[in-house]
N, C-alpha and C positions, 0 to 999 in steps of 0.2 A: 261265613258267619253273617253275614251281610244279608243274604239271600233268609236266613233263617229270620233276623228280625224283622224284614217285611213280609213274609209269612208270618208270624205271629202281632204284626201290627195290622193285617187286613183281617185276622179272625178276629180282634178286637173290634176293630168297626163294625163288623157285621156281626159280630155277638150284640154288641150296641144298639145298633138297628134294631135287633129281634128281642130286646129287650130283658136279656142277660146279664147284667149289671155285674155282678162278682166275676163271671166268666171275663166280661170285657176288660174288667181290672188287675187281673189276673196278667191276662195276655199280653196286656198294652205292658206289664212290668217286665215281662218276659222280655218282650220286644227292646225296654228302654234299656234293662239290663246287658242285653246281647251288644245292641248297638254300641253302648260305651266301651264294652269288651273288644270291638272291631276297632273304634276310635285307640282304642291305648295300643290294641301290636299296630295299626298302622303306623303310627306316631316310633313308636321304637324301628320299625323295618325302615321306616324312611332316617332315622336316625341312623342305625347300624351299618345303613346303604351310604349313605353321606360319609360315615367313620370309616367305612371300608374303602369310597372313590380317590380319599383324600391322602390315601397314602403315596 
């Protein structure tokens, strides 16, 4: 998932560049979207991982 939001945070820079404004807004959302998504299961797996050691 990780992999997916720096793909779509490098088309946004370079939709940017080339002067795509909506595309870039777009993407860069995409991007911020995913990334939070990756941020929350990691947070639970490192959680679950920890609740599972501690037994």
């Amino acid at each position: 998932m990780l992999y997916w939001a720096a793909v779509f945070l490098i088309i946004a820079i370079i939709a940017g560049v080339l002067g795509f404004g909506g595309t870039a807004a777009a993407a860069g959302g995409i991007a911020k979207i995913l990334f939070y998504i990756f941020v929350v299961i990691f947070v639970v797996s490192l959680v679950m991982g920890l609740m599972r050691r501690g037994r």
